[in-house]
C-alpha positions in Angstrom: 204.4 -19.0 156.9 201.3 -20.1 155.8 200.9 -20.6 151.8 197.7 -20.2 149.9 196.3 -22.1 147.4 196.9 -21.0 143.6 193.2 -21.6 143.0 192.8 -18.9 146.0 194.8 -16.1 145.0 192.8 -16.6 141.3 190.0 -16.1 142.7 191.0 -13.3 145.3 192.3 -11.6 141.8 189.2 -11.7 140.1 187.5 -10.5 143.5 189.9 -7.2 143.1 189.8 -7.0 139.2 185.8 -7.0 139.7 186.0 -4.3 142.4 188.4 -2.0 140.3 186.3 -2.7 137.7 183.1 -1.6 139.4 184.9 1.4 141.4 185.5 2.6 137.5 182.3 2.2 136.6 180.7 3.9 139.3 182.8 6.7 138.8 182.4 7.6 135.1 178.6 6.7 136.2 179.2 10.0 138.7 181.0 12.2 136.5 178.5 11.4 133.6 175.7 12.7 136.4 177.4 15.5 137.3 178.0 16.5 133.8 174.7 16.5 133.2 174.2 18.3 136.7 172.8 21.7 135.2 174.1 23.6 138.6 177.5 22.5 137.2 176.8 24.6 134.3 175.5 27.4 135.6 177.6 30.8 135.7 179.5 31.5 139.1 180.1 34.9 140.5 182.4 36.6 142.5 182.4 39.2 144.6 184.7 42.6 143.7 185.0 44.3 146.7 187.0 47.1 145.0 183.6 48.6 142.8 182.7 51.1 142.9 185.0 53.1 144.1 184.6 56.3 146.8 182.4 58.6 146.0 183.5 62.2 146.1 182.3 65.2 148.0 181.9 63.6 151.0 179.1 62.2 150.1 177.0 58.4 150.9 173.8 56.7 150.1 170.9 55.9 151.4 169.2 52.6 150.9 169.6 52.0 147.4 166.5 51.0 145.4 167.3 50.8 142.0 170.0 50.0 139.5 170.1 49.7 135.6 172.9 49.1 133.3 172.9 51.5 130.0 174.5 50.5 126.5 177.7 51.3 127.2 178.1 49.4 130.0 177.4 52.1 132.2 175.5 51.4 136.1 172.9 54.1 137.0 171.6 53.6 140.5 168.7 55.6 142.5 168.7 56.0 146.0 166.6 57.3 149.1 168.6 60.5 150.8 166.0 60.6 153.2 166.9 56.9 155.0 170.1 58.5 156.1 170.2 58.7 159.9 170.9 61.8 161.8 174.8 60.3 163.0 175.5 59.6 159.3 174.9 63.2 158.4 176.2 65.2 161.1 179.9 65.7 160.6 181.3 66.2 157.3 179.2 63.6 155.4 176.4 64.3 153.1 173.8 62.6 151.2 174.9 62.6 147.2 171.8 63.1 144.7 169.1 60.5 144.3 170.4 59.3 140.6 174.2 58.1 140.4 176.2 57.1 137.2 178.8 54.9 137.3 181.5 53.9 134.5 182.6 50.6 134.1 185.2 50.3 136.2 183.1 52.1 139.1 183.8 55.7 138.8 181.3 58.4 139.4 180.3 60.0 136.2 177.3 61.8 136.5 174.8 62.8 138.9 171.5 64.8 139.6 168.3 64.1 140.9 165.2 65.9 143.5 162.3 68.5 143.1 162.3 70.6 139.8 159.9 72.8 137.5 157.5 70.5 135.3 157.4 67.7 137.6 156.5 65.7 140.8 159.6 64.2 142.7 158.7 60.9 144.2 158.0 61.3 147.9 160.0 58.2 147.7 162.6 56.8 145.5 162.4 53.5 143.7 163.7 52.0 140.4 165.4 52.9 137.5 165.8 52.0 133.9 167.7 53.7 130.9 166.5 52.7 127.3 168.4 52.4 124.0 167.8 55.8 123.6 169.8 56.9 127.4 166.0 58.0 128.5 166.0 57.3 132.3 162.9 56.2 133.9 162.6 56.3 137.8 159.9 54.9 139.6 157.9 56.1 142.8 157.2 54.2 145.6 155.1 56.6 148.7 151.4 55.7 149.3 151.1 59.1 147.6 153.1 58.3 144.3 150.7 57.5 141.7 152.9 58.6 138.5 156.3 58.1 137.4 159.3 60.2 135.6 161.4 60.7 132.4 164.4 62.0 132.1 167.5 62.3 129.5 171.0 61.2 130.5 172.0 64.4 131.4 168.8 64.6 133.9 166.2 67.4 131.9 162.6 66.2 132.2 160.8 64.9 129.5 157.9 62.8 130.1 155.6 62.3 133.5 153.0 59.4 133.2 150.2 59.8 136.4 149.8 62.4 139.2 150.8 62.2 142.9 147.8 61.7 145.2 145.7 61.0 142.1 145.9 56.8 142.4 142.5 55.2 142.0 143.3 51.4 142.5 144.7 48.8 139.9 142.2 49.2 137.2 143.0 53.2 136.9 144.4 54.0 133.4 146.0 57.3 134.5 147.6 56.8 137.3 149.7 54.4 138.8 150.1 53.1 142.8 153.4 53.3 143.7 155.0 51.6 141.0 158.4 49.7 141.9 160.3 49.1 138.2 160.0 49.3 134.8 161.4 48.4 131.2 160.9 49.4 128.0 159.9 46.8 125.1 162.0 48.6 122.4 160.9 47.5 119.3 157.4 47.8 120.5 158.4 51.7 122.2 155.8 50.3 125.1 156.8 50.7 128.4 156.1 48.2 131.3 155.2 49.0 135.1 155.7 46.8 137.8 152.6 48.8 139.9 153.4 48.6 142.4 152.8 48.7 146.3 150.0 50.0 146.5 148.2 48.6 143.1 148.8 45.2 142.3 149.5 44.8 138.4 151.5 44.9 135.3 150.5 48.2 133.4 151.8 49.4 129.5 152.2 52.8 128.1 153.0 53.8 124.7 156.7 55.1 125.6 157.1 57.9 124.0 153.7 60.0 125.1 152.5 58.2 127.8 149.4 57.1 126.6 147.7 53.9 127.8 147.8 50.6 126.2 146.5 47.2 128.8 147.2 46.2 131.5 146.8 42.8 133.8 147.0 41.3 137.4 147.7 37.8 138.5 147.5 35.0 135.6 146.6 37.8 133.0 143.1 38.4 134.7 141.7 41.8 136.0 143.1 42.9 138.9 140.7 43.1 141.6 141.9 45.3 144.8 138.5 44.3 146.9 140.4 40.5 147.1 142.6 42.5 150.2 139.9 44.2 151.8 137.2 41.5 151.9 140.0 39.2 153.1 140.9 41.8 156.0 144.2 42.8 154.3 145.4 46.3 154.1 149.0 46.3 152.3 149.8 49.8 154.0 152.5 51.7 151.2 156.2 52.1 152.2 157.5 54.5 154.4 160.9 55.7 154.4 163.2 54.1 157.2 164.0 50.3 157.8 160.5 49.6 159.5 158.2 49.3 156.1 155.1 47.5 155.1 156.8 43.8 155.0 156.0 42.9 158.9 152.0 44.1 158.6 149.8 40.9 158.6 149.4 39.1 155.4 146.4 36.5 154.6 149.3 34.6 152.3 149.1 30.8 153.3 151.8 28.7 151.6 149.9 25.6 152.2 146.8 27.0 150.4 145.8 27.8 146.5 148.3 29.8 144.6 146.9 33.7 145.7 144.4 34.7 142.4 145.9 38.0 143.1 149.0 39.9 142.4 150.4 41.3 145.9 153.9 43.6 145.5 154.2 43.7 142.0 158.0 44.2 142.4 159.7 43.8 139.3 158.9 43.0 135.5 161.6 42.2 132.9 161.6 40.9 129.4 163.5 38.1 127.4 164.8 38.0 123.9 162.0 35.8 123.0 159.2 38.5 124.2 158.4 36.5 127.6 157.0 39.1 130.2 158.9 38.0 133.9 156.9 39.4 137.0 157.7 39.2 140.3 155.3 38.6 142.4 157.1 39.3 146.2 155.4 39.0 148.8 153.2 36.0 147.0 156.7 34.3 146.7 156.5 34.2 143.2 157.4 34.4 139.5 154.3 34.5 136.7 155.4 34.6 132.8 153.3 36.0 130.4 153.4 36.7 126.7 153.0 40.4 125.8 149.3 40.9 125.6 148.8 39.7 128.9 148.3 36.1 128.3 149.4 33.6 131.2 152.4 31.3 130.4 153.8 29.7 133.8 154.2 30.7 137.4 156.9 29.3 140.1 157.5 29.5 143.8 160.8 30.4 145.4 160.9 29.5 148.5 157.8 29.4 149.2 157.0 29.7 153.3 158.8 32.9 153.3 156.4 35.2 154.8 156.7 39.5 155.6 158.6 40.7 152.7 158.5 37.8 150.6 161.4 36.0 148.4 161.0 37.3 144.6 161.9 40.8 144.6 163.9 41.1 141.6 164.6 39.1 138.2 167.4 39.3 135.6 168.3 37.1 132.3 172.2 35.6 131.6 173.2 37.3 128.2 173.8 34.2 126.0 171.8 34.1 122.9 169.3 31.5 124.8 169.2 33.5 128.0 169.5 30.0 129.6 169.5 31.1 133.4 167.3 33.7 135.3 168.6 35.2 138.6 166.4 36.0 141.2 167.3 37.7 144.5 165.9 37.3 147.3 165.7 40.2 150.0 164.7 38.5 153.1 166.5 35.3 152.8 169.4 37.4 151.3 169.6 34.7 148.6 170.6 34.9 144.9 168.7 32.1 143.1 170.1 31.1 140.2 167.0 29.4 137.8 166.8 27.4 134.2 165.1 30.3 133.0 162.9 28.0 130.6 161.3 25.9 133.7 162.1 28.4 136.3 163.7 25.6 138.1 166.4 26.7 141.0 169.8 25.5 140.2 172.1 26.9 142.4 172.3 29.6 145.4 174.8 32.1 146.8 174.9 34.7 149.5 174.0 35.1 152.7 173.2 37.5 155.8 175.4 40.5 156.7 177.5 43.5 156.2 180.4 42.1 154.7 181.5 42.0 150.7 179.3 39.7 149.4 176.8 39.3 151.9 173.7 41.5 151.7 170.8 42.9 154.0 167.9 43.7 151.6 168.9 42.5 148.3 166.3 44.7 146.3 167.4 45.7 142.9 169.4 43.4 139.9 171.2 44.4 136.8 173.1 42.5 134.5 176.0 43.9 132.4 177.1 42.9 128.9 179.8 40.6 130.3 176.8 38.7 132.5 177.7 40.4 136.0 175.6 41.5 138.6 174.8 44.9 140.2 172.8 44.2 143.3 171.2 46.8 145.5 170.7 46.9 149.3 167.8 49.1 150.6 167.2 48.8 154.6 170.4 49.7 156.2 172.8 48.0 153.6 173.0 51.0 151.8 175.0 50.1 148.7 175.6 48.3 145.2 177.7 45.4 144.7 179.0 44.0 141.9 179.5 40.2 141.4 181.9 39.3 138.4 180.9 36.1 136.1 183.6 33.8 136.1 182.3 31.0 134.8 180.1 30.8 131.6 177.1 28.4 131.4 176.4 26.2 128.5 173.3 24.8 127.1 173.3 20.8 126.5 
């Protein structure tokens, strides 16, 4: 047997000591990284495949274009009757009314919705909010809906802002052009319009009568609809069915100048510290501004996403800081998950298909008291999931 030299196996021990000693390092070095990694901090979600439960009656949804969550934890969706096909409604099946209310734990409580005295029904569905005060706002988004609706919990009429066919382009103060969403600024009792399809701006109401207050386009400018035309772009308004405006040609060039106009104004939400969120969707977007209209930030989501764009929705995580922002993303069928500060992407989850937790036309967010999701499908998905938080995100 061979021997080997004391001097040798010193030095082959310090050789090993060193590496041990370096493999250590390195590792605390990649644990200290990934502590500071924020994805690692930001909230996870599951799927729960058991909410809501079956509706009763017989009855199913359309494509689902709206969802808000009330104070009590409540989920009000709106829906599109009229994008059920003829074999879903010939045998015993029926579509349920346009506004659904769900409890917590995914029961049908309430429902009601469709043509009445006093107002305009929307010749097609889209959004919904309830204020502190259980109003219900719903949206309308047909190339003829210039207004939107009112309502209390119980579904009697109070309030319509704008009249159908009466839409004179995104610097009318009446009417609106098939606005997508809105929220209400409570303290202020101002209202907020994501307007829409057909206009291309952020408008304000005073809340409780309707009156106008301002309104803004892209980076808190006037919005200026003859940008579309002289640049050979019509942006045609939605039409019920799964074939819609997103697939018309589009001058929108990733590679060139951020667009100096709004395009689908989508979407507008508002943080705890009095940020106005916009989403900007077929531009691929997200612009910030404070609440008079002046410009903060913008960011692109992934931005050479062309037809129906990327940004379609926004919501906030409910810790004090509303750290993260979640974003969804209808033709990637993406949920981003953003530093809501920098409106950096953190993290992703989904993907294509028909399965729990898979989507086809993410369109609508809400997020509970607990910090779960509620996200709508429109197109043939038909539905609202809900993704339970099961991790909690921390600031630094």
């Amino acid at each position: 047997m061979r021997r080997i030299s004391a001097t040798k196996v010193r030095s082959m021990a310090a050789i090993v000591v060193a590496c041990v000693a370096g493999c250590a390092i390195a590792a605390a070095m990649q644990t200290t990284k990934s502590r500071r990694n924020p994805a690692e901090k930001a909230p996870v979600f599951r799927v729960d495949s058991t909410w809501p439960l079956p509706l009763p009656n017989h009855w199913i949804v359309g494509a689902v274009v709206g969802v808000a969550v009330d104070a009590r934890d409540h989920v009000w969706i709106t829906h599109r009757p009229s994008t059920l096909q003829p074999n879903e409604t010939r045998s015993i099946w029926r579509a349920a009314p346009p506004v659904l209310e769900f409890d917590p734990e995914g029961k049908l409580v309430s429902w009601w919705g469709g043509p009445g005295q006093g107002y305009e029904w929307p010749q097609l569905e889209h959004g919904i909010y309830v204020d502190k005060q259980d109003n219900v706002w719903l949206g309308a988004g047909g190339d003829k809906d210039s207004h939107l609706l009112k309502f209390t919990r119980q579904g009697k009429f109070l309030l319509q802002i704008g009249h159908q066919g009466q839409g004179h382009g995104s610097n009318d103060t009446a009417n609106l052009g098939a606005a997508a969403n809105i929220v209400v600024d409570e303290e202020a009792n101002e209202l907020y319009v994501a307007d829409g399809y057909v206009n291309h701006r952020v408008i304000v109401f005073d809340a409780s009568t309707g009156s106008y207050k301002r309104h803004w386009g892209a980076y808190g400018k006037r919005p200026d609809d003859s940008y579309f035309t002289l640049a050979g772009e019509k942006l045609p308004p939605p039409f019920s069915g799964a074939v819609q405006h997103e697939n018309k040609p589009s001058q929108y060039d990733p590679a060139g100048p951020p667009p100096p106009q709004f395009r689908i104004v989508h979407a507008v939400r508002i943080s705890r510290d009095g940020l106005v969120y916009v989403c900007d969707r077929t531009n691929d977007r997200i612009q910030v501004f404070r609440k008079d209209g002046t410009f903060v930030q913008e960011a692109f989501i992934a931005k050479e996403t062309f037809g129906s764009g990327s940004v379609w929705d926004i919501g906030f995580s409910v810790d004090p800081q509303q750290q993260f922002a979640f974003v969804i993303d209808g033709t990637n069928q993406q949920v981003y998950v953003l530093d809501r500060k920098s409106l950096r992407v953190l993290n992703t989850f989904g993907s294509a298909g028909h399965w729990a937790g898979q989507f086809y036309g993410a369109h609508n967010l809400a997020v509970n008291s607990m910090g779960d999701l509620f996200i709508t499908e429109t197109y043939e998905g038909k539905r609202v999931q809900k993704f339970t938080r099961i991790v909690t995100g921390k600031p630094d």
